[in-house]
SEDRENBA-569997 format. One line per 10 residues: number of its first residue (from 1); their letters; for each residue x, y, z of N, C-alpha, C. Coordinates in Angstrom, 2 decimals. Atoms other than C-alpha are relative to their C-alpha. Example, Ala and Ser with C-alpha at 12.3 -4.5 7.8 and 13.67 -1.06 7.14 Angstrom:
// residues 2
1	AS	0.89 -1.19 0.00 12.30 -4.50 7.80 0.90 1.20 0.00; -0.82 -1.19 -0.06 13.67 -1.06 7.14 -0.77 1.09 0.73
//
This chain:
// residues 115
1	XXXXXXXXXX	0.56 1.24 -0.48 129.20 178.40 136.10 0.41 -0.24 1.44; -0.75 -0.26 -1.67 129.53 177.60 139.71 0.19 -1.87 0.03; -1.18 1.22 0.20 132.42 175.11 140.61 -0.16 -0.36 1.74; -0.11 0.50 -1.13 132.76 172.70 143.18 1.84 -0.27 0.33; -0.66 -0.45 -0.96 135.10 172.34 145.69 1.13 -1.69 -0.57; -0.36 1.36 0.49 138.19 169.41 144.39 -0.06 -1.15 1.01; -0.08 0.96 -0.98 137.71 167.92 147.77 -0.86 -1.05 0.08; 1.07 0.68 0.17 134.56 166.69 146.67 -1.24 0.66 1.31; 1.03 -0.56 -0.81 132.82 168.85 149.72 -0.95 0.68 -0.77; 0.99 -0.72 0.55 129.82 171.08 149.30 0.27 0.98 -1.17
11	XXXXXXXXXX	-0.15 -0.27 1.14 129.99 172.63 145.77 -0.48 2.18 0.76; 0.25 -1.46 -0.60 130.53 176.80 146.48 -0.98 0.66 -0.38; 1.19 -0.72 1.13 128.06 179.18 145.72 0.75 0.84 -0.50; -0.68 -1.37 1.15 128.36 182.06 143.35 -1.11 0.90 -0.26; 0.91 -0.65 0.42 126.81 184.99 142.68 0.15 0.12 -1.07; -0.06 0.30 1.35 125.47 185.44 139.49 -0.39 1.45 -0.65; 0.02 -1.20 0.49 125.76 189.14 137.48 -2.18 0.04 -0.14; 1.31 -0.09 0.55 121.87 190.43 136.77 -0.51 -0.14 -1.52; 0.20 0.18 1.19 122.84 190.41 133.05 -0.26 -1.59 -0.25; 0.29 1.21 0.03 123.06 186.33 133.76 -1.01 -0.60 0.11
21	XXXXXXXXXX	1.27 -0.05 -0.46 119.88 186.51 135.68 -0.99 -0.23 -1.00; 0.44 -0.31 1.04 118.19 187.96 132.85 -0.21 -0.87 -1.36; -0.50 0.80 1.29 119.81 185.82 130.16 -1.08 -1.44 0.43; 0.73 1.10 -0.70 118.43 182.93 132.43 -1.33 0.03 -0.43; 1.92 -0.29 0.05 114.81 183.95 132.21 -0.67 0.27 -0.94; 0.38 0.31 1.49 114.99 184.79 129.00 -0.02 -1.12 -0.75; -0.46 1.56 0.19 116.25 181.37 128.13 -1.56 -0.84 0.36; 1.63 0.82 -0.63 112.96 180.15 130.06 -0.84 0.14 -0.81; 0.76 -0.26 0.84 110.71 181.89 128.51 -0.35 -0.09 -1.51; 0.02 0.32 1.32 111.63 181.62 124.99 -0.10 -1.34 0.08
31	XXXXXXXXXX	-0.22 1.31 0.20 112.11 177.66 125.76 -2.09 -0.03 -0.27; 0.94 0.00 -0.27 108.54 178.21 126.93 -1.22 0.08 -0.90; 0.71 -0.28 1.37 106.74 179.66 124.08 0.64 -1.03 -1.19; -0.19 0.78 0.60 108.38 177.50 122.14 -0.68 -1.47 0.07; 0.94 1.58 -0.61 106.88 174.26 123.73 -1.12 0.07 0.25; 1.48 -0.08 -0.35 103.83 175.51 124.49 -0.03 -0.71 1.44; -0.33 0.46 -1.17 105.03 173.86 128.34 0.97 0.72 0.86; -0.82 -0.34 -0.58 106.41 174.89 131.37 0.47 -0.98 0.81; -0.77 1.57 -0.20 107.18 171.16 131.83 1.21 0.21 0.02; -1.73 0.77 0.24 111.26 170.87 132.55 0.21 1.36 -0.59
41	XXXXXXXXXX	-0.79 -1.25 0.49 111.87 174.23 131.11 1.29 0.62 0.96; -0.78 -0.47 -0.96 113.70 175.12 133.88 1.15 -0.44 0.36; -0.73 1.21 0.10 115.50 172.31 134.66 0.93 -0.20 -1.19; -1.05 0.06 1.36 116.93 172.38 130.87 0.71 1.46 -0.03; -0.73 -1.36 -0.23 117.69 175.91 130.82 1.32 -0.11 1.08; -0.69 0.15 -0.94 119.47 175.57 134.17 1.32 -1.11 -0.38; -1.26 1.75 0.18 121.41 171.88 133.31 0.69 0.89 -1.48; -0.92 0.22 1.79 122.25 173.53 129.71 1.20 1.64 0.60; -1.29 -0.86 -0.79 124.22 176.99 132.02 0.63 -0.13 0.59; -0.80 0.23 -1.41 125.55 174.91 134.63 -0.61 0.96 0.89
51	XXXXXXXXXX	0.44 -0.67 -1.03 123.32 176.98 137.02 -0.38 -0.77 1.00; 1.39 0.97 -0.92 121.07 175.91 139.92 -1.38 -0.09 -0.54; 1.54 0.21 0.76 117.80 174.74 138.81 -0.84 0.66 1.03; 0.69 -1.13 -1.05 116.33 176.47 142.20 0.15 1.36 -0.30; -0.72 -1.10 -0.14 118.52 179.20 141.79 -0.91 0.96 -1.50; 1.09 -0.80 1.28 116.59 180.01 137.96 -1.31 -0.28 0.19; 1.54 0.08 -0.70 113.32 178.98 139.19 -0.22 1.25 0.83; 0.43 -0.92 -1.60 113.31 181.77 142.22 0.73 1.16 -1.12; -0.14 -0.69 1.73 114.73 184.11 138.67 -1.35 0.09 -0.26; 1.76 0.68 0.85 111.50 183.05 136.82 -0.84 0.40 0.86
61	XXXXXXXXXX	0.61 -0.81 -0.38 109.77 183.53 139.40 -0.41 1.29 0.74; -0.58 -0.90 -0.52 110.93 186.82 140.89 -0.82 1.18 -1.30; 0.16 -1.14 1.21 110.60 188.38 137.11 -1.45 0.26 -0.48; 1.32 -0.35 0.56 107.26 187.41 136.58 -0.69 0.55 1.45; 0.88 -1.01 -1.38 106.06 189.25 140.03 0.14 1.57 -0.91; 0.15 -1.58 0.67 107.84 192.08 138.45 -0.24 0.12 -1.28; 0.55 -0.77 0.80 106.52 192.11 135.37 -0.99 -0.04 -0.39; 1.40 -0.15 0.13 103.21 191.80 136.43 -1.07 -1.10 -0.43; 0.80 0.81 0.53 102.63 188.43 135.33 -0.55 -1.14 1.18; 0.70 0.73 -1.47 101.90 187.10 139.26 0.00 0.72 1.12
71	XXXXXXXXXX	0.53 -0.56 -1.00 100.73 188.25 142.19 1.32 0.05 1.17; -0.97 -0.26 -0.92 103.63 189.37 144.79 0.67 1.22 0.25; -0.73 -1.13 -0.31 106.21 191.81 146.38 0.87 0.07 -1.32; -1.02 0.06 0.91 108.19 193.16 143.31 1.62 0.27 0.59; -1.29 -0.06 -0.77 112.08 193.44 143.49 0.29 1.44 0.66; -0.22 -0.81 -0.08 111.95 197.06 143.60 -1.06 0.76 1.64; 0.82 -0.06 -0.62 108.83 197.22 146.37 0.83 -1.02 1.32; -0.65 0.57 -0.84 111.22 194.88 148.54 1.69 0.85 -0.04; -1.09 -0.74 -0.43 114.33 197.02 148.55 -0.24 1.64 0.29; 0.71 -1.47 -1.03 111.96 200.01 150.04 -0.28 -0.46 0.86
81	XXXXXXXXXX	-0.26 0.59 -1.20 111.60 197.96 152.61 1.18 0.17 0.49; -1.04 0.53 -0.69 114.42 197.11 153.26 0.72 1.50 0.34; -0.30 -1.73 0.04 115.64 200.89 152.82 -0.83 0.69 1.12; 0.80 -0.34 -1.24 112.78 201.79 155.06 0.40 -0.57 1.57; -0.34 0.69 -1.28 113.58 199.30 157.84 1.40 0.35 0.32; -1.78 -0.44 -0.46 117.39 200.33 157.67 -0.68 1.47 0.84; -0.10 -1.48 -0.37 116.09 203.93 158.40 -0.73 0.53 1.12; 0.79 0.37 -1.64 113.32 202.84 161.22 1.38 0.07 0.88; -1.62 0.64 -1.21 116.98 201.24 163.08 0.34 1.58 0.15; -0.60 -0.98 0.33 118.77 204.08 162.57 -0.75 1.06 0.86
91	XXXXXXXXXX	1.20 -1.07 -1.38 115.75 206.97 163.91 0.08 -0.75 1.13; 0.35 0.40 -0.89 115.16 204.73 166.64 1.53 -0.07 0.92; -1.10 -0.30 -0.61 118.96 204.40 167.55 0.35 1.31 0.61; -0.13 -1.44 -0.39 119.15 208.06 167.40 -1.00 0.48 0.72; 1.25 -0.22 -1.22 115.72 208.26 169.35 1.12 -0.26 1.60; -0.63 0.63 -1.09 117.49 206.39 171.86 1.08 0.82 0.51; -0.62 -0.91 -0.65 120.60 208.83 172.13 -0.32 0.88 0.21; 0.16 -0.81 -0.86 118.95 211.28 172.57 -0.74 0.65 1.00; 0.39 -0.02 -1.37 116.64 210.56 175.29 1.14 -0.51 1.07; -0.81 0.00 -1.02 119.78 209.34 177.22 0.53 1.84 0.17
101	XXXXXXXXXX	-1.00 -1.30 -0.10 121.37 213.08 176.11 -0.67 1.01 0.87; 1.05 -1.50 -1.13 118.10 215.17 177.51 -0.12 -1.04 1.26; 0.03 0.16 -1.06 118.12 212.81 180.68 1.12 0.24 0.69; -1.48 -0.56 -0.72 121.66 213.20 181.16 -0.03 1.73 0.52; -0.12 -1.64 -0.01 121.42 217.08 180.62 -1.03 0.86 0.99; 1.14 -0.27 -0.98 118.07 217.36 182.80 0.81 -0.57 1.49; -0.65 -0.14 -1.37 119.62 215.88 185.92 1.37 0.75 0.19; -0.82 -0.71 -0.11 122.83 218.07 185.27 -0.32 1.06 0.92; 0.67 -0.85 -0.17 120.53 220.79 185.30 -0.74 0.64 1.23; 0.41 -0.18 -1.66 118.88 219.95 188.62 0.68 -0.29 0.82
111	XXXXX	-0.68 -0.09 -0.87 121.75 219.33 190.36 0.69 1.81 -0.07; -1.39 -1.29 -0.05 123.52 222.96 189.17 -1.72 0.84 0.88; 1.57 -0.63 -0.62 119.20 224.20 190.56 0.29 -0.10 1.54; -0.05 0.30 -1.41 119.73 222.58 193.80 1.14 0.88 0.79; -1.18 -0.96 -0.92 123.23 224.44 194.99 -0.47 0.98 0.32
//
């Protein structure tokens, strides 16, 4: 459960395991089918784990991208991104050294030409 702070300041966050995640959304869903509503489901689920009620909402709806039951980036289609874009940086860093290394090594070159 995520605990606040005794000072009475902003209440900390916490991360929350994926098995919790899970548990969460399952929790939804079964509330869901059960009620035939997705009235407050969330909201009870959430108030009855001590979670964030945002925090299982953006759950909920995360799971149903990935499992096809709404239209979006899935979780697994967003950490190839992100894998991809690390590895753009990265080439492009190393682009970068080593057009300094062949400009360095080219004017070496034409100064040892010129003597």
């Amino acid at each position: 459960m995520a605990t606040g702070s005794p000072s009475g300041k902003k209440p900390t966050s916490r991360r929350y395991s994926s098995e919790e995640k899970a548990a969460a959304v399952r929790m939804v869903r079964s509330l869901r089918a059960e009620l035939g509503t997705e009235q407050g489901t969330v909201s009870r689920v959430a108030h009855q784990l001590g979670y964030g009620v945002e925090s299982v909402r953006s759950w909920v709806r995360q799971a149903d991208i990935d499992d096809g039951h709404t239209p979006g980036v899935t979780t697994t289609e967003a950490t190839r991104v992100k894998e991809l874009e690390q590895e753009v940086r990265e080439l492009k860093r190393a682009n970068e050294i080593l057009k300094r290394a062949a400009s360095f090594f080219g004017a070496e070159l034409d100064r040892q030409h010129k003597k």
